[in-house]
N, C-alpha and C positions, 0 to 999 in steps of 0.2 A: 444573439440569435440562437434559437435552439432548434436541430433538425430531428426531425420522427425516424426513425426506425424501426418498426415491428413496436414491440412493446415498451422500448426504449427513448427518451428523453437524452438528447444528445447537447451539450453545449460545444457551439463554434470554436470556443477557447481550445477544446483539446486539438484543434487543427492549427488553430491560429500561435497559439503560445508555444514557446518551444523551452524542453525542458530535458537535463543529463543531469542526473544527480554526481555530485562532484564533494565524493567523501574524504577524500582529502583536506579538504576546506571545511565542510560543516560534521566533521567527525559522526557521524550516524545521529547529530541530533533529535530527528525526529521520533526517533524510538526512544527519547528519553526525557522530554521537554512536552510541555500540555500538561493538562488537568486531569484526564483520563487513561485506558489503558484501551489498545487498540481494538477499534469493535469485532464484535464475532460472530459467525452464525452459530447456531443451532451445531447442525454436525461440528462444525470445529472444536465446537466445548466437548463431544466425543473424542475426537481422533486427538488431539493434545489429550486428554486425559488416558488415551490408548497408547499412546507412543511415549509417554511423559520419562518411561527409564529411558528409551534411543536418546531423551532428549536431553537430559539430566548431566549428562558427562560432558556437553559443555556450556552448561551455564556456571553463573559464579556461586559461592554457600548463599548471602546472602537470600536471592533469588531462590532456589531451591528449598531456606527456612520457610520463603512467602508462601509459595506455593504448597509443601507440604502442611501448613499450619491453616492456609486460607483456602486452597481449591486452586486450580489452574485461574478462575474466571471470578467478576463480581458482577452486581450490577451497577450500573451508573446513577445520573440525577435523574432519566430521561427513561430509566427499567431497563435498560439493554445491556446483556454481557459484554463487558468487554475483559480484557487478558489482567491478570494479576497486577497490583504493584508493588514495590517495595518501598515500605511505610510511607504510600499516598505518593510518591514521586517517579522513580526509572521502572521501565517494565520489568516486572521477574523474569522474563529470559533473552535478558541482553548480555550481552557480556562484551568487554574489551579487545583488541587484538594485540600483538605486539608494537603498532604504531598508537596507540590508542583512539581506534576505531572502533568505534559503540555497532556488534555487529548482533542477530539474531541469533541464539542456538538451536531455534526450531528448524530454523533454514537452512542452517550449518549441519546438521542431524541429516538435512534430505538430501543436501548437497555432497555428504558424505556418504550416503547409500544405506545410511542407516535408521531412514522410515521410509514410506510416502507421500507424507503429509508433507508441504513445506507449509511457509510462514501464513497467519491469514491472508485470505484475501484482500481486505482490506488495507493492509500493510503494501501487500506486492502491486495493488494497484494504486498505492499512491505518485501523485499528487492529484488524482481521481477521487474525488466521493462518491458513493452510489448513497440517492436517498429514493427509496420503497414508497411509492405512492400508489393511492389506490388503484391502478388501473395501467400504470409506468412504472420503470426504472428509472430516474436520472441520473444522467452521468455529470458532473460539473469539475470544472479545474479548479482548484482549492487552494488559494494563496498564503505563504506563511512565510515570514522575514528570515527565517531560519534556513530558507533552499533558495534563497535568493542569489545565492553562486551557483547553484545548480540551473537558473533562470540564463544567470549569464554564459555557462558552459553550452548549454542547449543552444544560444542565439548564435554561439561561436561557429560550434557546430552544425546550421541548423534541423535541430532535427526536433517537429513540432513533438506536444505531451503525449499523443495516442502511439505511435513510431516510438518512441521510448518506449511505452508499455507494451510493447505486442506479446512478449510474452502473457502478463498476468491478464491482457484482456484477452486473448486464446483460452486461455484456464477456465478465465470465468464464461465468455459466452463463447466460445467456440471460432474455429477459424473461420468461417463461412460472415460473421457479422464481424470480425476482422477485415475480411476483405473487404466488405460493405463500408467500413469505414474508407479504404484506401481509393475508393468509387466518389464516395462524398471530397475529400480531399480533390482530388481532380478537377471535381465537377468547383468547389468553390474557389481554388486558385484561376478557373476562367471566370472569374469575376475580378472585375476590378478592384474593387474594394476588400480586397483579401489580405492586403500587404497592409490595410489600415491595423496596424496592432495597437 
């Protein structure tokens, strides 16, 4: 089922489904696994190319070869920016932690006070895709076998996909259509058919 919202395309999934990413278990794969590199707007291929030294100290050489030699961004098969990779595989600015957790240095940079850019949006609102239709946004919950612990952490938990994101979907549309979702929620667990997952 998909609910309208203003200019918004809404999929039931991000109520129904319930999701905590659980990096523990899937070590930050997703920032490193796929065929592409994570999509971008427009301003972000600015602000990553503005903030790239805050960013730089901590990524790994690798990554920082990519980038210095290739741009922050490419395009894809599909003509859309998305972020660097390193020779076709892990994003340019991943890097490991002491546990080896595949973590952001874009994020790690904001998180440390040192931009205010954090990671794309498209990253921060994962397991959300937004796909730009003529006249809509969609929002759809995006399945991939790689956060399939993070599936089961959320059910444990429960705390559906959209409640997981409240930050990054604040960021992107504002708390006011945040709240709107938590309206929508209400309104479909007085349905009966809401626990059908």
């Amino acid at each position: 089922m998909v609910i309208e919202v203003g200019d918004k395309l809404i999929s039931d999934e991000l109520f129904r489904k319930e999701f905590v990413c659980n990096l523990n278990a899937c070590k930050g794969a997703c920032c490193v696994e796929g065929d592409t590199g994570a999509p971008l707007e427009l301003d972000e291929i600015d602000l990553l190319e503005e903030h790239l030294d805050a960013i730089k100290p901590f990524m790994v050489t690798k990554g920082i070869e990519a980038v210095d030699k290739q741009g922050v961004f490419y395009m894809d098969h599909d003509n859309n920016p998305v972020t660097m990779l390193v020779k076709g595989a892990e994003c340019a600015f991943v890097y490991r932690d002491e546990v080896g957790i595949t973590k952001c240095a874009v994020e790690t940079a904001y998180r440390e006070g040192k931009t205010s850019f954090n990671k794309p949006i498209s990253c921060h609102l994962y397991p959300i895709r937004v796909e730009k239709l003529r006249s809509f946004t969609a929002l759809n919950y995006d399945r991939w076998p790689i956060c399939n612990d993070a599936c089961t952490l959320g059910e444990q938990l429960g705390v559906p996909v959209y409640k997981f994101l409240k930050e990054p979907i604040i960021r992107a549309y504002g708390e006011s259509f945040y709240q709107d979702l938590e309206k929508i929620e209400i309104e479909l667990k007085s349905n009966s058919e809401f626990d059908d997952k």
